[in-house]
C-alpha positions in Angstrom: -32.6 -43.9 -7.1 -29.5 -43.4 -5.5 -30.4 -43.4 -2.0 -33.5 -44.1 -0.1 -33.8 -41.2 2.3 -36.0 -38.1 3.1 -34.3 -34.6 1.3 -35.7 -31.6 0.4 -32.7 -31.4 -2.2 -33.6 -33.1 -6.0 -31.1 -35.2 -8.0 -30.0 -32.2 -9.9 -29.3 -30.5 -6.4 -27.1 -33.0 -5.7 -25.1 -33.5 -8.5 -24.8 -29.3 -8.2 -23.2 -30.3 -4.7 -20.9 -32.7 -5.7 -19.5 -30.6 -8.5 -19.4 -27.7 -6.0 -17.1 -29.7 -3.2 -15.3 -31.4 -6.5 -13.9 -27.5 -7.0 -13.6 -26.7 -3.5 -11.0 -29.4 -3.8 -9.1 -28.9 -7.0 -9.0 -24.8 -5.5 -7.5 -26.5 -2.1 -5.2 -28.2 -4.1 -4.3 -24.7 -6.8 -3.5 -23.3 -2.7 -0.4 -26.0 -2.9 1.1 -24.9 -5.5 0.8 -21.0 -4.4 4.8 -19.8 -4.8 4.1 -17.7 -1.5 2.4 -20.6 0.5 5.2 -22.9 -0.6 8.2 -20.4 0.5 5.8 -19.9 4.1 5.9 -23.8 4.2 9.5 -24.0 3.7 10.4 -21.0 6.3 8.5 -22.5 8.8 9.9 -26.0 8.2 13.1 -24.6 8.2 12.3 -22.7 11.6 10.7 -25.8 13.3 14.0 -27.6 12.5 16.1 -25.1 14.1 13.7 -25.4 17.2 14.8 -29.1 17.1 18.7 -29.0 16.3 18.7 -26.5 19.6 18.4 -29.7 21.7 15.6 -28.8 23.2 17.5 -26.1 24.9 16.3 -23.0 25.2 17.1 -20.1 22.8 19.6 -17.8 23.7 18.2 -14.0 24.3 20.2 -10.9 23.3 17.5 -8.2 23.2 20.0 -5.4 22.7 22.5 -4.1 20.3 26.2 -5.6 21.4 29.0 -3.0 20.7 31.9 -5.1 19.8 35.9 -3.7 20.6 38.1 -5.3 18.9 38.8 -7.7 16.0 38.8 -10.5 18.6 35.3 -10.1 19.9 34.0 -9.6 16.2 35.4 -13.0 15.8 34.2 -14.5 18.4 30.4 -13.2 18.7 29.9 -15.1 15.4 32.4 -18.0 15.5 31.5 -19.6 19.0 28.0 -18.9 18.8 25.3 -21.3 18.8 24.9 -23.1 15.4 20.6 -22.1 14.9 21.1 -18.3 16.3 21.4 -15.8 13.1 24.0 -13.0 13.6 23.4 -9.7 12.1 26.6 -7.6 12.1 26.4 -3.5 11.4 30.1 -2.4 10.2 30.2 1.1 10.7 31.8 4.9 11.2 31.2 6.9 14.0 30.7 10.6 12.4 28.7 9.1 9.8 24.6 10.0 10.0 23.3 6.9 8.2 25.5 4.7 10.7 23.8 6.3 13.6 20.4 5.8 12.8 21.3 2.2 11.6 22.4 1.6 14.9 19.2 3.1 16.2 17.4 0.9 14.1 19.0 -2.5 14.9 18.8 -1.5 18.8 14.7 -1.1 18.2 15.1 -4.5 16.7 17.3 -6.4 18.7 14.3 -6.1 21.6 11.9 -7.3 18.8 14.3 -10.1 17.9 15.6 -11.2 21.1 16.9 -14.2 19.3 18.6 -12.6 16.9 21.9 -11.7 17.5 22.2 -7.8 16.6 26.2 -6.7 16.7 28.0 -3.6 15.6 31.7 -2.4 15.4 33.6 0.1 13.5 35.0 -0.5 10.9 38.5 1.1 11.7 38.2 -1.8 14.5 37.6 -4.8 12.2 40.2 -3.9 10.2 38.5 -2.3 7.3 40.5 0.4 4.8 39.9 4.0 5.5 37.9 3.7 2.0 35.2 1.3 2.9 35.1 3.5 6.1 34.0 6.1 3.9 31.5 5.3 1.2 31.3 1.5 1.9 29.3 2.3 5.9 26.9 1.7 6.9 26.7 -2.4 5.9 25.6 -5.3 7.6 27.0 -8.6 7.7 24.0 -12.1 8.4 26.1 -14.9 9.8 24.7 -18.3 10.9 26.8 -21.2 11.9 29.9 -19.5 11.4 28.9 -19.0 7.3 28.7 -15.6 5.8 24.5 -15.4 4.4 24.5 -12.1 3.1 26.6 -9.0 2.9 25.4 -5.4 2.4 27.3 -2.7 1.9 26.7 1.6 1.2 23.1 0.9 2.6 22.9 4.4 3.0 22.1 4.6 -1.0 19.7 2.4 -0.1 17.1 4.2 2.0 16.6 8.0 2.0 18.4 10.3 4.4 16.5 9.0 7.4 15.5 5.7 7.8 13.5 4.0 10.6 13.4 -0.1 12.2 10.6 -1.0 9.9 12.2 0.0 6.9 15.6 -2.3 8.0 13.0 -5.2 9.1 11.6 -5.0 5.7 14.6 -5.0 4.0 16.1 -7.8 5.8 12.8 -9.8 5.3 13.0 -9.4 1.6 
């Protein structure tokens, strides 16, 4: 006897439940190693760090699409920010539908991401040829601590002829 106590369970019953947690724990264990729990482990360490290189400071809130003027500005909304805020740039042409509604689309999700800087400025304005003005618009630009992350250009062949928020969200998630 294994243990002298009062059960209603037999020895096969509990042998059954020790096999039974044994699995619960090798399937715990199977959830480590889970490609999409380890990238949610990583983004989440990544964000808590970010939390902690801010100082303790509070996070700086934009909540609205910043037009940028000149060369100048574009320079400076991404050099002298702060090192943890991410930086998404739209490059585009006035006339130019799918540059409209991108702006649209970054506005919507600047006020959802209020820590996420949101810029835009034309491209005639940031010094761009009058080709990329053409057929390279509408194309965003992710900056954090002054690096270059990503770059996407002609996202109009992208998405369909109208596009809404979620479908930028999703694509910058991705």
């Amino acid at each position: 006897m294994s243990k002298l106590s009062l059960s209603c369970r037999s020895h096969l019953d509990e042998e059954l439940a020790k096999k039974e947690n044994q699995t619960t724990d090798e399937d715990d264990f199977d959830d480590m190693n889970d490609p999409f729990l380890k990238e949610y482990m990583i983004k989440r360490m990544q964000e808590m760090m970010e939390q902690i290189d801010s100082d303790g400071k509070e996070r700086p809130v934009f909540g609205k699409l910043l037009l940028l003027g000149s060369g100048a500005e574009f320079l400076e909304a991404i050099d002298k920010e702060k090192k943890f805020v991410t930086i998404i740039c739209h490059i585009y042409t006035r006339n130019i539908q799918e540059c409209v509604d991108m702006n649209g689309c970054l506005d919507c999700l600047a006020k959802q991401y209020s820590n996420v800087k949101f810029c835009a400025i034309e491209a005639s304005i940031a010094g761009m040829s009058k080709h990329f003005s053409k057929s390279g618009v509408p194309a965003l630009l992710v900056y954090k601590a002054g690096q270059l992350l990503a770059n996407f250009v002609r996202l109009g062949d992208e998405f369909s002829d109208r596009f809404f928020a979620a479908d930028i969200e999703k694509f910058l998630v991705e």
